[in-house]
One Martini backbone bead per residue (centre of mass of N, CA, C, O) as a GRO file, in nm:
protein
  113
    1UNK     BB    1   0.369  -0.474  -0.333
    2UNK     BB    2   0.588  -0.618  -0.311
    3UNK     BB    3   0.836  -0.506  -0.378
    4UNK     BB    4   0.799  -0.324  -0.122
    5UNK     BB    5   0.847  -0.507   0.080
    6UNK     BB    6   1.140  -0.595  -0.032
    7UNK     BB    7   1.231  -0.301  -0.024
    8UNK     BB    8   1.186  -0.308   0.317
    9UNK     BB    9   1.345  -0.578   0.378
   10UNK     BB   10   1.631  -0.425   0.261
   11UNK     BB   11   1.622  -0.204   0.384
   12UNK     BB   12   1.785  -0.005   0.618
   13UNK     BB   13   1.568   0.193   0.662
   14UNK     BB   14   1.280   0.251   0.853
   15UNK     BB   15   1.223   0.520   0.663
   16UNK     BB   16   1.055   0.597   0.334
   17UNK     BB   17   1.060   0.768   0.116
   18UNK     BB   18   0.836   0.711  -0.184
   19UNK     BB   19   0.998   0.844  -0.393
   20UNK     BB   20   1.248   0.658  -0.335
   21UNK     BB   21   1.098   0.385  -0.377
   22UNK     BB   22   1.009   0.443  -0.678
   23UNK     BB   23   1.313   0.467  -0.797
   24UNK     BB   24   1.369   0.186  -0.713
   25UNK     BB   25   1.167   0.008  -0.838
   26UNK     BB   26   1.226   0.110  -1.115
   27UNK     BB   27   1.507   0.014  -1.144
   28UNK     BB   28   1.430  -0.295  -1.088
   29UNK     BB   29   1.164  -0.333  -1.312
   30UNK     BB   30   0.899  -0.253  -1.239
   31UNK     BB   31   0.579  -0.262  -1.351
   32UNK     BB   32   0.342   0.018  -1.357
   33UNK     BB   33   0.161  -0.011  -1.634
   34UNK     BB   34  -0.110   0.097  -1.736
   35UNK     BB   35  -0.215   0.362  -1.910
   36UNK     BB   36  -0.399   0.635  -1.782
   37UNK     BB   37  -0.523   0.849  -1.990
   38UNK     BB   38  -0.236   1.068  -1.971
   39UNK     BB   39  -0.093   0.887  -1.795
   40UNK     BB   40   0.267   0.804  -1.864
   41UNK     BB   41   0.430   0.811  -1.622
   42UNK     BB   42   0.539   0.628  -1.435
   43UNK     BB   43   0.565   0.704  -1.134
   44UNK     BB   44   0.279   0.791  -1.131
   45UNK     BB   45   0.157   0.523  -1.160
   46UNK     BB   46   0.301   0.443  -0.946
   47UNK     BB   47   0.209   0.600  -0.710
   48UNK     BB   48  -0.048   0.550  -0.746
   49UNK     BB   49  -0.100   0.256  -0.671
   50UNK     BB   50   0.037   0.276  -0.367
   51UNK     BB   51  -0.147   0.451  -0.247
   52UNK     BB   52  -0.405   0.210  -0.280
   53UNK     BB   53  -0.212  -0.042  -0.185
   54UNK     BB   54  -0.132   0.053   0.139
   55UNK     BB   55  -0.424   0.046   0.291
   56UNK     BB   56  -0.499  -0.211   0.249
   57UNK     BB   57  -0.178  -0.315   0.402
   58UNK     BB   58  -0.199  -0.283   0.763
   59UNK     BB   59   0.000  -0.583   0.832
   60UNK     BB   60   0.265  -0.414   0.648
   61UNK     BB   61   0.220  -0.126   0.665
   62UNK     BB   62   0.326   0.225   0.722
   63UNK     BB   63   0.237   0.569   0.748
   64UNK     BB   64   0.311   0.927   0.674
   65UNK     BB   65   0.063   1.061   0.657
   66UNK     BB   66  -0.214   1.017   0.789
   67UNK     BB   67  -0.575   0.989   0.662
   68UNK     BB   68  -0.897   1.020   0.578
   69UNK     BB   69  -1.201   0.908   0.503
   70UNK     BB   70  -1.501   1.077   0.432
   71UNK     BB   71  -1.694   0.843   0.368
   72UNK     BB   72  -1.549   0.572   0.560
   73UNK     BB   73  -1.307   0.643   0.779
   74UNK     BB   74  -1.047   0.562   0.708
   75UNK     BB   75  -0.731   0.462   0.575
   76UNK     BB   76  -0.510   0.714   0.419
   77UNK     BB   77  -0.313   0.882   0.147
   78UNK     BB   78  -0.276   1.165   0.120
   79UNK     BB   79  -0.374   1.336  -0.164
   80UNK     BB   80  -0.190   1.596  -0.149
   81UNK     BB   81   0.057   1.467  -0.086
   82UNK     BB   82   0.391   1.470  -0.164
   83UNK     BB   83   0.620   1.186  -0.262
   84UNK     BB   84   0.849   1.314  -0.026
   85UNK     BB   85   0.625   1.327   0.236
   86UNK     BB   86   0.626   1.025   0.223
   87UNK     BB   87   0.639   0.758   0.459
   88UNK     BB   88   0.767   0.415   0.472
   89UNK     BB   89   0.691   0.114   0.651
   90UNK     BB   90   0.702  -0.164   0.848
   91UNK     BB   91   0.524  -0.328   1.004
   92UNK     BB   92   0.504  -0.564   1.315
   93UNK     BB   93   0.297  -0.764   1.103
   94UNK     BB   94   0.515  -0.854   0.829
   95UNK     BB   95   0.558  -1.144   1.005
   96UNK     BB   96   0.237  -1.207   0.979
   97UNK     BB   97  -0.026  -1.379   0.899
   98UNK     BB   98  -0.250  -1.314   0.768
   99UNK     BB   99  -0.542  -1.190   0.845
  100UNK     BB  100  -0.851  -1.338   0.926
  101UNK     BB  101  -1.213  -1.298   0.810
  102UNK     BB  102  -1.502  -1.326   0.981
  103UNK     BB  103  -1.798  -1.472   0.862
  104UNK     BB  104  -2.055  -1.502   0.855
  105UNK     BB  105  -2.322  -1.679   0.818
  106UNK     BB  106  -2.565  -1.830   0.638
  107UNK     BB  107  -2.880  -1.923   0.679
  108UNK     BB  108  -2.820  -2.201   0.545
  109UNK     BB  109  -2.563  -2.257   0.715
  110UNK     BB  110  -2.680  -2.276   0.990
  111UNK     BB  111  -2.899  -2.515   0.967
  112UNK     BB  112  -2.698  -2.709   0.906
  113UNK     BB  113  -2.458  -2.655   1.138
   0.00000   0.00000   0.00000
């Protein structure tokens, strides 16, 4: 996920198809990651994992189309969409330090605090 940030901070385009930005990871060496069942295709891997780990981070990424999940109604990168359909850029908040989440306190700690 780092090298994504990085090639997209270093990228002149605002929008960037995944296709593209994984064929330039793949090129600079980002390593892809261990073989998942039948899976050895390097791009394949690295695009899996960026699937997964762009909507995690929606402080950083932003893309389209965008998918809802329908288990929990999140956003997420459609499952169909193949990746030279897939736009990836930079959020307006990817300068902006990590949100950090407000955890209720626990009983124990309220009684005490």
């Amino acid at each position: 996920m780092e090298a994504l940030e990085s090639y997209l901070r270093t990228c002149t385009a605002s929008k960037v198809p995944l296709k593209q930005a994984i064929t330039a990871l793949l090129y600079g060496g980002v390593d892809p990651g261990q073989a998942r069942g039948r899976q050895k295709n390097p791009a394949a891997l690295l695009s899996h994992t960026l699937r997964i780990g762009i909507p995690n981070k929606t402080w950083i990424f932003q893309w389209e189309p965008e998918g809802l999940s329908p288990k929990s109604g999140k956003k997420i990168v459609q499952r169909r969409a193949k990746d030279e359909d897939i736009f990836v850029w930079l959020a307006p908040t990817a300068n902006e330090p990590r949100p950090r989440k407000r955890y209720a306190k626990k009983p124990a700690e309220r009684a005490e605090g």
